[in-house]
C-alpha positions, 0 to 999 in steps of 0.5 A: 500500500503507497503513502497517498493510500495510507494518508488517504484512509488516516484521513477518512478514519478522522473524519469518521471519528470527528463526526462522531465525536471529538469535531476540533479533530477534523482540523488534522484532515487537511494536513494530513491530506497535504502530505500527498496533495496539494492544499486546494485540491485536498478540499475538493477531496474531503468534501464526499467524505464530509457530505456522506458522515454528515448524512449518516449522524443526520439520520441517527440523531436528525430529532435531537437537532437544535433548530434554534442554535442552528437558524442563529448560525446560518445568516452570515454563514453564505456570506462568509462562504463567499468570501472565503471562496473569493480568498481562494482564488489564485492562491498559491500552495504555500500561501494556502499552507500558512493560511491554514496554520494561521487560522489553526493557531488563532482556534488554539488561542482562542480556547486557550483564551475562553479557558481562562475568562468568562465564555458567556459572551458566546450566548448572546444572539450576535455572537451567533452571527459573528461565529456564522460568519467565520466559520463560513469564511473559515469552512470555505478555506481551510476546512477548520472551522470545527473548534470555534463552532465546538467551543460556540455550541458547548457553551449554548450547554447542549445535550451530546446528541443534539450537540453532535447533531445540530453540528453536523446539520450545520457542516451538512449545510455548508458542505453542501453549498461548497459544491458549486464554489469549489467546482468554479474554482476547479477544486472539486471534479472528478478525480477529487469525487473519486478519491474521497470515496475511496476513503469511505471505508476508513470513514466508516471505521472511524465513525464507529470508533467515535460513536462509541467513545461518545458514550463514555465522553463528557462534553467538558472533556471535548474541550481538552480533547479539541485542544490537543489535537488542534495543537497537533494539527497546527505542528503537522501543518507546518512540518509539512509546509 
């Protein structure tokens, strides 16, 4: 098995287990896919990933969903999209590199800040326009955006179930609106579609893992878990740029 598979199904089993679980780990996707292809090209490839575990924690806990938190996020949300799709174009390999590692060093900062104040400014109703607009800006262009919307949702004090799926409704929604943004941009095709599907496999023990462990997990031990891994990620990033 050559590295490009094997960095392939690492992938799909984060992201299984991200969706599942612990969403600040889907912030080691990106990374790791650059370490056979190049950053752009890499979003086009988790976008069949995300869209199919999306559906399937949908399915599970479609009536556990927030309606409320969710319908707050969503207005800004295709306006931050847009932008980040308007950052995307041209942009070089190197410059996408150091874009990615900057946003996953500011999400680490800002849970490492909101450790050590008081987060309840994040349940104000502008907080949720604010968090819709970044995150948007974010997805479009690094994909990394599962911590800051972690950190917003932990502190709107949801159950787990409607935690993971109101969250997945949201990723759904705006991977969904990514197709026609990343297909301009020539990102998302047809060697892209296919590569993310090979992964589903990997996809699929991964979410079963996470499913699992979410039993066991407290929401406030996510919040540790989240900023590990984001550390991590950011490391790796820069390793590999």
């Amino acid at each position: 098995m050559d590295s490009a598979t094997l960095v392939l199904l690492g992938a799909g089993l984060i992201t299984g287990f991200s969706k599942f679980s612990v969403g600040g780990m889907g912030m080691l996707i990106l990374p790791l896919l650059m370490v056979t292809h190049s950053g752009p090209e890499a979003l086009g490839i988790m976008v069949p990933m995300y869209i199919v575990t999306d559906l399937v924690v949908i399915s599970l806990y479609s009536k556990q969903v927030n309606w409320g938190v969710l319908l707050r996020l969503l207005p800004l949300q295709l306006l931050g999209m847009i932008l980040g799709s308007w950052l995307l174009a041209d942009m070089s390999a190197s410059v996408f590199s150091w874009l990615i590692g900057s946003i996953i060093i500011g999400m680490v900062s800002l849970s490492w800040w909101l450790e050590h104040h008081d987060a309840a400014f994040m349940r104000k109703p502008a907080m949720a326009s604010c968090v819709g607009l970044v995150t948007g800006v974010i997805s479009m262009t690094a994909s990394a955006a599962g911590p800051l919307m972690s950190l917003y949702m932990l502190e709107q004090k949801l159950t787990r179930t409607a935690y993971i799926s109101t969250r997945a409704f949201f990723f759904l929604l705006i991977d969904l609106a990514k197709i026609p943004m990343l297909l301009s941009l020539g990102y998302l095709n047809m060697e892209t579609t296919l590569t993310g599907i090979k992964a589903l496999p990997a996809v699929a023990v991964g979410a079963f893992i996470g499913f699992w462990l979410l039993r066991s997990l407290k929401l406030t031990q996510f919040k540790w878990i989240i900023r590990g891994m984001a550390a991590v990620a950011a490391i790796k990033l820069f390793m590999f740029s």
